[in-house]
N, C-alpha and C positions, 0 to 999 in steps of 0.2 A: 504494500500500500504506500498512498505517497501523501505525509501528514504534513501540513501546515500551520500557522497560526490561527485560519480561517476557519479552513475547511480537511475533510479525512476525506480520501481518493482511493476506494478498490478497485485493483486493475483488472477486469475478466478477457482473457486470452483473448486475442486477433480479433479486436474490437475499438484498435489505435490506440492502447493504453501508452505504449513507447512513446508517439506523440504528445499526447494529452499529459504525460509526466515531464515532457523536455517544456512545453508551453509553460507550464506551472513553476516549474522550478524559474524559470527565466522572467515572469512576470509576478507570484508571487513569495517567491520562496519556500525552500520546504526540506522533506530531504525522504528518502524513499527506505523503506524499513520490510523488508520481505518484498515478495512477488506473487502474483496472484494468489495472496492467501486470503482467509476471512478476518476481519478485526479479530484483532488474539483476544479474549476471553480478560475484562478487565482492565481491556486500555479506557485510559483516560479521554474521553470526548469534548468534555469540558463546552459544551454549547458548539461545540464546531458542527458543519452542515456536512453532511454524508452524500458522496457522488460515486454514482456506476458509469459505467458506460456500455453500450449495445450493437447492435450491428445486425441488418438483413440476413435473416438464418438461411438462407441459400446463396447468398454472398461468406456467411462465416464459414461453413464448410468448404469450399472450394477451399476460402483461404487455408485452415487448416489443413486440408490437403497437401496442399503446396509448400504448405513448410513444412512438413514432413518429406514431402520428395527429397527435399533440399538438406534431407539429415537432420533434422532441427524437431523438437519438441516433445513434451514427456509423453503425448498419449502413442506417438511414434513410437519412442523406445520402450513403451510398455508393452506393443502389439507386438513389435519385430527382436523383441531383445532376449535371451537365453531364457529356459526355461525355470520358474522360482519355483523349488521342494521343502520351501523353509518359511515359516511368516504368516501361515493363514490363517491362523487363531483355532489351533487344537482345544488348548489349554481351557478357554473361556466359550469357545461356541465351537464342537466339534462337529454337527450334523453339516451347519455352514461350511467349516474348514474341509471337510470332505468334497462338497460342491465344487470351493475353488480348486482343489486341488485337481479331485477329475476332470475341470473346466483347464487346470494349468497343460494338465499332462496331455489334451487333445488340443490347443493351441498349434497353430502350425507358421510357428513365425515368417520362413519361406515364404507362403502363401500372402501374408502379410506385407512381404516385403517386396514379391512383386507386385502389388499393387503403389508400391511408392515408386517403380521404378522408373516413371516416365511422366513428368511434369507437363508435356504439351499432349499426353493421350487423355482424352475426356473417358473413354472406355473404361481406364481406369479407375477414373473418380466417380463413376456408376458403380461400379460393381464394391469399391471400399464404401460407399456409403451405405450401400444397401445391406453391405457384408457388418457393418458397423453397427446397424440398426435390428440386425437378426439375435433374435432371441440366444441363440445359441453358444453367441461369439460375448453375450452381457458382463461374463465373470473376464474377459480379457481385457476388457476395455479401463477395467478400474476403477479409482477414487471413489468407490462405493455406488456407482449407476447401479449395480446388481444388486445389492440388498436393500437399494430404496424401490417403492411402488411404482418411483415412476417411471422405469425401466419398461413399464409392459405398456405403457399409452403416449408416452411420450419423449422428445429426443435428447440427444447430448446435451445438447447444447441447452435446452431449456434445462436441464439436471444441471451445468456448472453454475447455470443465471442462479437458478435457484441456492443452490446450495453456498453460493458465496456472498450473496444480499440479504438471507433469510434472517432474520433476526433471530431465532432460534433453530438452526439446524436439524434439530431431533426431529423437529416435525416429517422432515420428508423422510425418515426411513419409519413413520407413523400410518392408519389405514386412512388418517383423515386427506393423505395425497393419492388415496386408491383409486382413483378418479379424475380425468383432467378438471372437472366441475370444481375439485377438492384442493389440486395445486391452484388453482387458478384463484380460488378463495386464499390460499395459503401464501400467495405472490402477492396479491394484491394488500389484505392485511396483513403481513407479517413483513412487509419489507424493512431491511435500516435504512434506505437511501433516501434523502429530501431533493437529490436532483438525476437526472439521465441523462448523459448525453450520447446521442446518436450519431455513430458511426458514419452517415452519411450527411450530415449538417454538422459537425463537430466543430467548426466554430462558434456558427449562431450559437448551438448550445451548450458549448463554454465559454460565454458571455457572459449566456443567461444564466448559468449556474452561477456565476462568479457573482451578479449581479445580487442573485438570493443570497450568497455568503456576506454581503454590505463590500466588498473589495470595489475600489474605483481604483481602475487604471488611466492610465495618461493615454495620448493619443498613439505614442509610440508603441505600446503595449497593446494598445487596439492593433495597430495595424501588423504589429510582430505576431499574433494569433490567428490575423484575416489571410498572413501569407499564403498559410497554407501546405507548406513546407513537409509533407509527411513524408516518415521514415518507416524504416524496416516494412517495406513491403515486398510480398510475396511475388517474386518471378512469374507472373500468369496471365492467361488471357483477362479481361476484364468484362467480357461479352458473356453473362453464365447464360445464354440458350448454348455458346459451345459445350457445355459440360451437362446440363442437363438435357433426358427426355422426360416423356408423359410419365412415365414411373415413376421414376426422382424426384419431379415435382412436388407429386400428390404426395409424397414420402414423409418430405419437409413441411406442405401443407398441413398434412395432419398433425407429425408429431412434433411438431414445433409451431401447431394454430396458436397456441398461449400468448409467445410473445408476437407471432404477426400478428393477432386481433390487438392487443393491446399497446403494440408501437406504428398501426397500418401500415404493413410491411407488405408489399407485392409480389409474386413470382413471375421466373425471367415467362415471356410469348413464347412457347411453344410451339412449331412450326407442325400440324399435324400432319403434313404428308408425308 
């Protein structure tokens, strides 16, 4: 996260958090304390205003995609990396630890890793999604998607939103998100964030955040954030009808409806012929 005297900044993956952290530092000061984690349990808030940020969830998967081709990213070296026989919580929840373990031992990282192996094959980014999304493949994917409910209705990426802005965490591995009806109550009241800013307007609304936080910048500061200037971007087409088709689509559609109903989020024209 990236704390200031303002405001508290949780960064959620390929969502321009790298940007939106170099902005802040440059125009309000601050200083960055972990990475895509959730506020540690007990930090000090002190009245400061809480900011996420978002991104078109069929624009976010490409992206992560793509930085995975590029050797980059944890949920990469989770899918493609050696096989773990150690870790799975015997001790404390053995019926679970079994799961993962039968889930570890049929992993097939190969398989995995051809699918990163070609950043300009859309082919690819079909079938790792879809492959991503199967029930089957839940326990490889990590950071807890499989033992929370919302594994079976809904996507990744609405599992990291959730799980890193939820004010209390517990809830999603609870029955009350067995349901998209349930997360969707669960997102909406239980957020920590007072602001959002959107991956595709990321100025205007780090502005507008900054504005909620009482920060007045100077003119120079205006225009140092209107540049525009982003970084760490992903090698790829920027056109997602190349990457998507009609399957894909509805994929994202569905299991990521939450945050497109709730940030009117589009998918890419589909070309049906």
């Amino acid at each position: 996260m990236f704390a200031s005297d303002a405001l508290i900044y949780l960064q959620l993956h390929k969502t321009g958090c790298t940007h939106i952290e170099n902005l802040l530092r440059q125009t309000v000061g601050g200083e960055v304390i972990g990475k895509h984690e959730r506020l540690p349990a007990g930090f000090p808030v002190d009245g400061r205003k809480l900011l996420g940020s978002v991104r078109n969830p069929w624009d976010w998967y490409v992206s992560l995609w793509a930085y995975g081709c590029g050797g980059h990213g944890g949920l990469r070296g989770q899918l493609t990396g050696p096989r773990r026989w150690r870790g799975h919580g015997f001790r404390h929840h053995p019926a679970l630890a079994l799961q993962r373990l039968l889930a570890e031992a049929g992993r097939s990282a190969s398989a995995w890793r051809r699918l990163y192996a070609d950043v300009t094959n859309p082919a690819l980014f079909r079938d790792w999604i879809c492959r991503l999304h199967d029930p089957r493949h839940r326990h490889a994917v990590g950071e807890g998607y499989a033992e929370s409910p919302i594994h079976r209705h809904s996507g990744f990426f609405t599992y990291r939103y959730a799980f890193l802005y939820a004010r209390d965490p517990a809830i999603l591995y609870s029955a009350e998100v067995a349901s998209q009806a349930g997360l969707q109550s669960a997102i909406d009241q239980g957020s920590l964030l007072d602001a959002v800013i959107r991956n595709e307007r990321l100025e205007d609304d780090l502005l507008d955040a900054l504005r909620q936080c009482g920060v007045t910048l100077s003119e120079n500061r205006v225009a140092l954030i209107r540049a525009g200037n982003r970084t760490n971007a992903s090698q790829r087409s920027r056109d997602l009808k190349v990457y998507y088709d009609q399957e894909t689509r509805a994929l994202v559609g569905e299991r990521d409806g939450i945050l497109i109903e709730k940030y009117g989020y589009a998918g890419p024209e589909i070309d049906h012929g």
